[in-house]
DRENZALO-657679 format. One record per residue (C-alpha): x, y, z; residue in three letters. Coordinates in Angstrom, 2 decimals, decimal comma, padded with zeros to 5 digits, m for minus. Each point is the difference from the previous one (the first is absolute). Layout:
<pts>
x / y / z / residu
X / Y / Z / ALA
...
</pts>
This chain:
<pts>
x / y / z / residu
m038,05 / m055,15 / m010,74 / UNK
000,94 / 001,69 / 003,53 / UNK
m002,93 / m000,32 / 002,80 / UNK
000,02 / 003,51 / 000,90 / UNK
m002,60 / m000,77 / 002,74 / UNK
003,56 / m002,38 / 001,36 / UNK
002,47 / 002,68 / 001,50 / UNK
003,84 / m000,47 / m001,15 / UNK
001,90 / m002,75 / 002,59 / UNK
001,79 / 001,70 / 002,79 / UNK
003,48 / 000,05 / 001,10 / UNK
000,56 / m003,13 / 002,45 / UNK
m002,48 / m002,43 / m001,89 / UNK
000,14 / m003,52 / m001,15 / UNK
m000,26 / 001,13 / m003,78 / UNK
m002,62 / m002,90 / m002,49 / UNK
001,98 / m003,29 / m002,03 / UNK
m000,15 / 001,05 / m003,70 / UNK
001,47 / m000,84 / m003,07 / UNK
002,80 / 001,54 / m001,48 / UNK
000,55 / 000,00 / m003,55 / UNK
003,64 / m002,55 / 000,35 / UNK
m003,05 / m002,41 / 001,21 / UNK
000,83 / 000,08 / 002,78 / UNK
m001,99 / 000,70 / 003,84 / UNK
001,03 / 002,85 / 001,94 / UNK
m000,31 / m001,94 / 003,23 / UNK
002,62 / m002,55 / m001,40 / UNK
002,61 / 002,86 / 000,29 / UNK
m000,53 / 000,27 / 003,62 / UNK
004,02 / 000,35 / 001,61 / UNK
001,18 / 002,86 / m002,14 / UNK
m001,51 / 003,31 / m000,30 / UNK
m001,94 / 000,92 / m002,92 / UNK
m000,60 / 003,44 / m002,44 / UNK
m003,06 / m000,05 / m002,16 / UNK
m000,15 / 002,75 / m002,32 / UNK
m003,49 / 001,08 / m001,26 / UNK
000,06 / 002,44 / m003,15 / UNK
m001,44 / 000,84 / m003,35 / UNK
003,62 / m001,09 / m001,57 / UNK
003,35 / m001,79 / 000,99 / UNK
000,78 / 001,09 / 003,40 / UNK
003,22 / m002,39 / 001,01 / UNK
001,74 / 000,75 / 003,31 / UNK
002,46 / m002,08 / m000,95 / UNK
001,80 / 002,87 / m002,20 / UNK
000,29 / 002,29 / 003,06 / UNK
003,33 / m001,71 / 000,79 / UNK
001,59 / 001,49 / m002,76 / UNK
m001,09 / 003,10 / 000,85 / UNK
001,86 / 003,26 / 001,15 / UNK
m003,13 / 000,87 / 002,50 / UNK
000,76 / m003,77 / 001,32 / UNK
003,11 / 000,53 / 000,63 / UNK
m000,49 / 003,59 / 001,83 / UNK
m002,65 / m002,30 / 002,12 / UNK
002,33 / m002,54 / 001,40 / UNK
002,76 / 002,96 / 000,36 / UNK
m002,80 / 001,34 / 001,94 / UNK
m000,82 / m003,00 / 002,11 / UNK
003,37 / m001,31 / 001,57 / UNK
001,49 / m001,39 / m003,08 / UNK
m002,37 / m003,10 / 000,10 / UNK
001,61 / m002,91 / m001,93 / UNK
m002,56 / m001,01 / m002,60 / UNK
000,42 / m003,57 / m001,10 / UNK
m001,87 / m002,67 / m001,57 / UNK
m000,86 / m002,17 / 003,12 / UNK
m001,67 / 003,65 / 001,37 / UNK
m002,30 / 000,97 / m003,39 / UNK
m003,67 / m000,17 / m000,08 / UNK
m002,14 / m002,07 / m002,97 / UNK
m001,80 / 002,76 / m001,66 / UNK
m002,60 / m000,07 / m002,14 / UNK
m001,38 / 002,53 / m002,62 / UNK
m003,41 / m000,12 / m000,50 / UNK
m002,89 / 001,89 / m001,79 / UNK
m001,50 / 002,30 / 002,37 / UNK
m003,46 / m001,01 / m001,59 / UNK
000,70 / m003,72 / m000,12 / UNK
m001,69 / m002,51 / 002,16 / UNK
002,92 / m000,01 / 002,60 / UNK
m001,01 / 003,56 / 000,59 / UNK
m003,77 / m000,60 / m000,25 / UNK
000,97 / m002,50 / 003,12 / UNK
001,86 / 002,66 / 001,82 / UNK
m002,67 / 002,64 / m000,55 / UNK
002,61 / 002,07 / m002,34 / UNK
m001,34 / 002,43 / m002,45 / UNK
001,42 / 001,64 / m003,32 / UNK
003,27 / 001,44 / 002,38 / UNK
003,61 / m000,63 / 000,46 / UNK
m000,04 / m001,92 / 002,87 / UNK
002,62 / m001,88 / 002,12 / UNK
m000,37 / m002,67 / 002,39 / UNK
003,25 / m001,44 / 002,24 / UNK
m000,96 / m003,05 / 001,73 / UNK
002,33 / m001,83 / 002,87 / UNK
001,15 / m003,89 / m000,13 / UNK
m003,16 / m000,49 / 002,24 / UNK
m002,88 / 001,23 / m002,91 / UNK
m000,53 / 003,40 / 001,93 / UNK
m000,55 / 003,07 / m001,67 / UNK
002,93 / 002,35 / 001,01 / UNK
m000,42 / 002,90 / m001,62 / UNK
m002,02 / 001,80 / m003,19 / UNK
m000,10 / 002,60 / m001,68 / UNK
m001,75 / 001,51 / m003,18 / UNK
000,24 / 002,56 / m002,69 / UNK
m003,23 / 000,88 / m001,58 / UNK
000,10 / 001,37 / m003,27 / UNK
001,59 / 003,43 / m000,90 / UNK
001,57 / m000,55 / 003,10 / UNK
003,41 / m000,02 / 001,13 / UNK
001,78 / m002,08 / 003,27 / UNK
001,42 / 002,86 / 002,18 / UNK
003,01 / m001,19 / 001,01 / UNK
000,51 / 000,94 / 003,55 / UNK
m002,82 / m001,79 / 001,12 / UNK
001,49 / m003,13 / m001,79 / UNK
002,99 / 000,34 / 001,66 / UNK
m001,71 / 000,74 / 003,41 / UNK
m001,56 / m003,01 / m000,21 / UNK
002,83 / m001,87 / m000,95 / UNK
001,83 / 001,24 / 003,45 / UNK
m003,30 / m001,56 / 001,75 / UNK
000,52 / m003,02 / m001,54 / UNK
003,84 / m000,03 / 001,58 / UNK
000,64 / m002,96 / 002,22 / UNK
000,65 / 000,83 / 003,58 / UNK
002,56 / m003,04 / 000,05 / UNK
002,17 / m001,39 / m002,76 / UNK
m001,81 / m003,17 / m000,95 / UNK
001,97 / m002,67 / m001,81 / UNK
m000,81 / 000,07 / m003,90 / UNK
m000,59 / m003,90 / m000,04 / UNK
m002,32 / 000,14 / 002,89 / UNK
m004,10 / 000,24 / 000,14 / UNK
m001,67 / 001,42 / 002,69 / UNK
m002,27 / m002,50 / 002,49 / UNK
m002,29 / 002,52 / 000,61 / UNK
m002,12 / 002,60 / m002,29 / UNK
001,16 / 002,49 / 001,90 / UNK
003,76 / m000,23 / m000,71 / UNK
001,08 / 001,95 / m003,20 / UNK
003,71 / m001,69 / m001,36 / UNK
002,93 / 001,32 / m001,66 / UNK
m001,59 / m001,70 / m003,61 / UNK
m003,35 / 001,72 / 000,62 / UNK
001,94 / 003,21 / 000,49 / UNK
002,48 / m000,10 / m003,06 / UNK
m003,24 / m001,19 / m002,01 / UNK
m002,05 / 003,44 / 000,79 / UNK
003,48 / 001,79 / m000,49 / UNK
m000,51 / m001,55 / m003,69 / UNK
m003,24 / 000,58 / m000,45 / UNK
000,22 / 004,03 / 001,05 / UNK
002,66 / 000,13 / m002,60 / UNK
m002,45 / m001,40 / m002,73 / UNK
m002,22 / 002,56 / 001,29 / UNK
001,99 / 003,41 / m000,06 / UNK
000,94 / m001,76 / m004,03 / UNK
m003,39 / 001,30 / m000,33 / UNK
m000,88 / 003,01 / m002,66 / UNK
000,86 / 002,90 / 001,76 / UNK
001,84 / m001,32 / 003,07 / UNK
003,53 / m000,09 / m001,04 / UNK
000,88 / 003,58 / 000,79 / UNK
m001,77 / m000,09 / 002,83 / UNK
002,16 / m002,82 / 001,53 / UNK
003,56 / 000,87 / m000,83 / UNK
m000,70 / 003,42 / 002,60 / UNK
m001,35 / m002,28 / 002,64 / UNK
002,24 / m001,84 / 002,56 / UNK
m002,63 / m002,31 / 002,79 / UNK
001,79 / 001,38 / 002,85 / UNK
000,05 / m001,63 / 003,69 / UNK
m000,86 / 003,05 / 001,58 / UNK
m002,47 / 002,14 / m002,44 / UNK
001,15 / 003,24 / m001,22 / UNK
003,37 / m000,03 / 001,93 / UNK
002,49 / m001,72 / m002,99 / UNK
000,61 / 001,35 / m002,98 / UNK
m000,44 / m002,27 / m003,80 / UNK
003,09 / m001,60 / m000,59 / UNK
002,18 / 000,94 / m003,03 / UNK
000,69 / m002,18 / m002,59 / UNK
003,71 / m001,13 / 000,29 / UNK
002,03 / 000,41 / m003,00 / UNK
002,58 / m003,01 / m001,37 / UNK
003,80 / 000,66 / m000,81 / UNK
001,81 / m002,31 / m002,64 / UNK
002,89 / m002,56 / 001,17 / UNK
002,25 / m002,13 / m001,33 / UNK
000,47 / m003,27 / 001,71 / UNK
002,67 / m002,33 / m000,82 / UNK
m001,59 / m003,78 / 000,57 / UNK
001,59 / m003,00 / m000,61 / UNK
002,72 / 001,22 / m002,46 / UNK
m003,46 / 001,85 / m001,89 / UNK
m000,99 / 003,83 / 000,16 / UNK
m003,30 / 000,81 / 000,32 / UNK
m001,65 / 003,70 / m000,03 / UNK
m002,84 / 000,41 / 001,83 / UNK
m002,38 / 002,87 / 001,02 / UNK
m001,21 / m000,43 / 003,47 / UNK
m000,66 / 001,85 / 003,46 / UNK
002,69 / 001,00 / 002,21 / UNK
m001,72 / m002,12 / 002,63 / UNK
000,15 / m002,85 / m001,74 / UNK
002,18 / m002,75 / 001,29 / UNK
002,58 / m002,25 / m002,05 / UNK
m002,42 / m003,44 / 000,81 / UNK
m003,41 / 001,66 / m001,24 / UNK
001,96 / 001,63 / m003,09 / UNK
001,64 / m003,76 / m000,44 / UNK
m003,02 / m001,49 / 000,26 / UNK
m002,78 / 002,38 / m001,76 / UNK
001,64 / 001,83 / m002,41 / UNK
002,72 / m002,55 / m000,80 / UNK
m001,97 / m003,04 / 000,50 / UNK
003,06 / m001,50 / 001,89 / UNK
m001,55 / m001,84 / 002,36 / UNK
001,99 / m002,95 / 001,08 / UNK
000,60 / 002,67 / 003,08 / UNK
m002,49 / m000,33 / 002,25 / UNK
m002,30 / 002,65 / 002,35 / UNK
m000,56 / m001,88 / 003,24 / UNK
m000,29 / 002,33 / 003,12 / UNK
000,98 / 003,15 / m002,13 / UNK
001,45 / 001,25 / 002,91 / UNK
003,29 / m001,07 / 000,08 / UNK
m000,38 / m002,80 / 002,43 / UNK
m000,52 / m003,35 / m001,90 / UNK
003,10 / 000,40 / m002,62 / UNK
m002,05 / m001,44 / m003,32 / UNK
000,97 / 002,75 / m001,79 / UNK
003,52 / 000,05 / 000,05 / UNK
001,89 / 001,21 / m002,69 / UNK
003,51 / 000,90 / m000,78 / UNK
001,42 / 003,25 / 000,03 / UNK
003,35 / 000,55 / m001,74 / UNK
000,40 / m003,97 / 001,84 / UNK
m000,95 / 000,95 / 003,20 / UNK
m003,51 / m001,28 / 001,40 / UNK
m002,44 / 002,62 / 000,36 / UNK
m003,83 / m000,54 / 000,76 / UNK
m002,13 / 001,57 / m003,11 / UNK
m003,00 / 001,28 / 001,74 / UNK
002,29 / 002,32 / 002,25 / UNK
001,96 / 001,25 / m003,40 / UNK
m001,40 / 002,76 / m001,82 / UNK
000,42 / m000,50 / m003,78 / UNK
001,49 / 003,53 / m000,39 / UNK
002,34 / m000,95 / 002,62 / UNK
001,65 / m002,56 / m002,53 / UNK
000,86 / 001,21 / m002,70 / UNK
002,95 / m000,06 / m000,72 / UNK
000,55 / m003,48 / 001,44 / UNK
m000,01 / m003,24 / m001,25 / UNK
m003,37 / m002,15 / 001,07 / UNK
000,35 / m003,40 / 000,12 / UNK
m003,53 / m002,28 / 000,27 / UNK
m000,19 / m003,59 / 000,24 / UNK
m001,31 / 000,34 / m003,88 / UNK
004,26 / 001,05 / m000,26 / UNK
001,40 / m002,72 / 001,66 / UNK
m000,16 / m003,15 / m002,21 / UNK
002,01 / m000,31 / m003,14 / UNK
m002,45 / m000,41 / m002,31 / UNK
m001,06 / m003,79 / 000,54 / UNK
002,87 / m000,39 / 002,76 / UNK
m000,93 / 000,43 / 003,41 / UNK
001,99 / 001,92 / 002,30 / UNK
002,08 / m001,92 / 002,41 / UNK
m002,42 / 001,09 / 002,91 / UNK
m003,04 / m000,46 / m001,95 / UNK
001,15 / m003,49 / m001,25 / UNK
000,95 / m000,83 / 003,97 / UNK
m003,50 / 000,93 / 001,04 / UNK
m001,84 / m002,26 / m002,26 / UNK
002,74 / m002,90 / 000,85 / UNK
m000,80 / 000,69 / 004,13 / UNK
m003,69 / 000,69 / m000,51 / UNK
000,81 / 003,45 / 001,90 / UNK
m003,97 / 000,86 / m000,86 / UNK
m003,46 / m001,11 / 000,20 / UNK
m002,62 / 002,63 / m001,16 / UNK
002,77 / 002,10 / m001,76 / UNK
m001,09 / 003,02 / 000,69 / UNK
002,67 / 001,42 / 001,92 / UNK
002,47 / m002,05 / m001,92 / UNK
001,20 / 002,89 / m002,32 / UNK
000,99 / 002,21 / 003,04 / UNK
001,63 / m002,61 / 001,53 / UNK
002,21 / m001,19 / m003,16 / UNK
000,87 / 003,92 / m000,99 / UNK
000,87 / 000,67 / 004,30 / UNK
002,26 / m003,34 / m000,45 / UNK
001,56 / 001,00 / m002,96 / UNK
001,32 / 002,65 / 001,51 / UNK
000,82 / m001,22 / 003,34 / UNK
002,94 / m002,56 / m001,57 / UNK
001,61 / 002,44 / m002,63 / UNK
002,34 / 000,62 / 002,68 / UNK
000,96 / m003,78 / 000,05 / UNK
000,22 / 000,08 / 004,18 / UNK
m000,56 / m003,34 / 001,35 / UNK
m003,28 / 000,23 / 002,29 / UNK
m001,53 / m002,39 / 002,37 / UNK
m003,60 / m000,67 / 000,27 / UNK
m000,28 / 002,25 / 002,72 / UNK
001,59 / 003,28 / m002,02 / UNK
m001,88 / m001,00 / m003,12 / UNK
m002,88 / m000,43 / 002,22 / UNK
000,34 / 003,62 / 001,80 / UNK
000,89 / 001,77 / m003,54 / UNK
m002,93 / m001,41 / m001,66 / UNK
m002,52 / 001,19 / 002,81 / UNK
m001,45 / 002,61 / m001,98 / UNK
m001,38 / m002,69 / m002,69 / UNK
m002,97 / m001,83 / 001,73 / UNK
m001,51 / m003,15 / m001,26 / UNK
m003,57 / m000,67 / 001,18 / UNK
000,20 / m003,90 / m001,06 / UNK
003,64 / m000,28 / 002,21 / UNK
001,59 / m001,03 / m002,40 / UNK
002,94 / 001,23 / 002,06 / UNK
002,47 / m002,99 / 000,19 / UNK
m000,06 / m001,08 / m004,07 / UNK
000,94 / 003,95 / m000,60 / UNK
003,21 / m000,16 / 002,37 / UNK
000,68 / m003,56 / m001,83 / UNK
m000,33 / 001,75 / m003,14 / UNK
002,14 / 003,45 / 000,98 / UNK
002,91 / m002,39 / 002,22 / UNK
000,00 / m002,39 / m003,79 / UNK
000,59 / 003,51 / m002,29 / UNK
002,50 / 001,61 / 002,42 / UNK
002,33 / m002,49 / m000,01 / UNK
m000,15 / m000,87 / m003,68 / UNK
</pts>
């Protein structure tokens, strides 16, 4: 049972080891940021992904990518179990974020009959913020950094707490703005059908008009032999064809092409033939890690349909826009000199 005469643990404390009901300790998940989830039934922030009040949150906050390498370990427990006898819990909803260093973060509880109010959430959500992006790989050396992980964890963890009874309405009129009271809650954005032509194959898809060609390729196609590197335009991995012509996916609206034929590198072999270009690049070794291979292949392609002779030096300059972190530079003009003059 709780020690009532033992006040809750504050905000900024080195929270006790315990056991978890996997087995395992909470101090062996020390380097990742941690969500434990005290209540009377199955409370699992991991659902709150899938969520519409989710997605309003990262809307709300910048777009943050949310990835696997930048989740939390949660952990629902029973809010009158002996890992909330340890933490001084009683019969509430309670929620606990701890950072990759074991300190308590943030908590908050609903008591019964209650209901979370969700501006304060939110409010303290926008506290939370990082001054500075932090890398989502990287741990802070010091307690009193908070990182990019720690962040997007407590952005999870508010959305498993407006999923609350109660909370949902409250949430979809609430926008955490920078500057209080001065921007208005966003709208939700509505999705137009298309028709996109892609490798000889039509496809009908429902999707935002902001939605570029590589995310649409890649999420709601699952076409993802093209790659999202810098997703600005700069790095070339997601290079596509358009109607032949190279054209760099995460520029490319997908309402913007339809209409026009979409090549991939999924569209390029023959079934179990190779492409010339593709079947020069594996002779040269024109990669290493591979990931910006398919760009590279599909911005070839379309560099010798014109059958010019090039030198090194023009294939070189024309294939600027395609950058290769392992330099794998010299096997890919090898490869491209080999298929333009075959």
């Amino acid at each position: 049972m709780p020690d009532e005469s033992r006040p809750p643990f504050q905000v900024g404390a080195h929270v006790p080891n315990c056991l978890l009901p996997n087995g395992s300790y909470l101090h062996d998940l020390r380097g990742q940021p941690v969500i434990l989830a005290f209540a009377p039934d199955e409370w699992n922030p991991a659902q709150a992904h899938q969520s519409s009040i989710f997605a309003h949150l990262l809307h709300a906050f910048d777009g943050i990518a949310v990835s696997d390498d930048t989740m939390a370990a949660w952990y629902s427990l029973d809010c009158q179990g002996p890992v909330a006898a340890q933490f001084n819990i009683t019969d509430q909803r309670t929620l606990l974020l701890l950072d990759e260093q074991g300190i308590l973060r943030w908590q908050t509880a609903i008591g019964p009959g209650q209901e979370p109010r969700a501006g304060q959430i939110l409010a303290a959500l926008e506290a939370l913020r990082p001054i500075a992006p932090v890398a989502a790989r990287e741990v802070p050396i010091t307690s009193g950094g908070l990182s990019r992980r720690t962040f997007l964890a407590a952005t999870l963890a508010t959305a498993a707490l407006l999923l609350l009874a109660g909370a949902a309405e409250a949430a979809a009129t609430v926008t955490p703005p920078k500057h209080p009271a001065s921007m208005p809650a966003t709208p939700a954005v509505a999705t137009i059908p298309i028709t996109l032509t892609i490798n000889g194959e039509t496809h009908r898809l429902e999707v935002e008009p902001r939605v570029a060609l590589l995310d649409a390729l890649r999420e709601n196609l699952h076409l993802t032999g093209t790659k999202k590197g810098c997703d600005h335009g700069q790095c070339g991995a997601c290079t596509v064809h358009l109607d032949g012509q190279s054209a760099l996916s995460c520029l490319t609206l997908a309402v913007m092409s339809e209409g026009r034929q979409i090549t991939t590198i999924e569209g390029l072999a023959k079934g179990a033939t190779l492409h010339p270009m593709q079947a020069a690049f594996v002779k040269h070794d024109a990669f290493q890690c591979g990931y910006c291979t398919p760009g590279q292949i599909m911005a070839a392609t379309a560099l010798v349909q014109d059958k010019q002779h090039r030198s090194a030096a023009e294939i070189r300059e024309a294939m600027s826009g395609n950058l290769c972190r392992c330099a794998a530079y010299p096997n890919i003009i090898a490869a491209i000199q080999e298929t333009q003059t075959a």
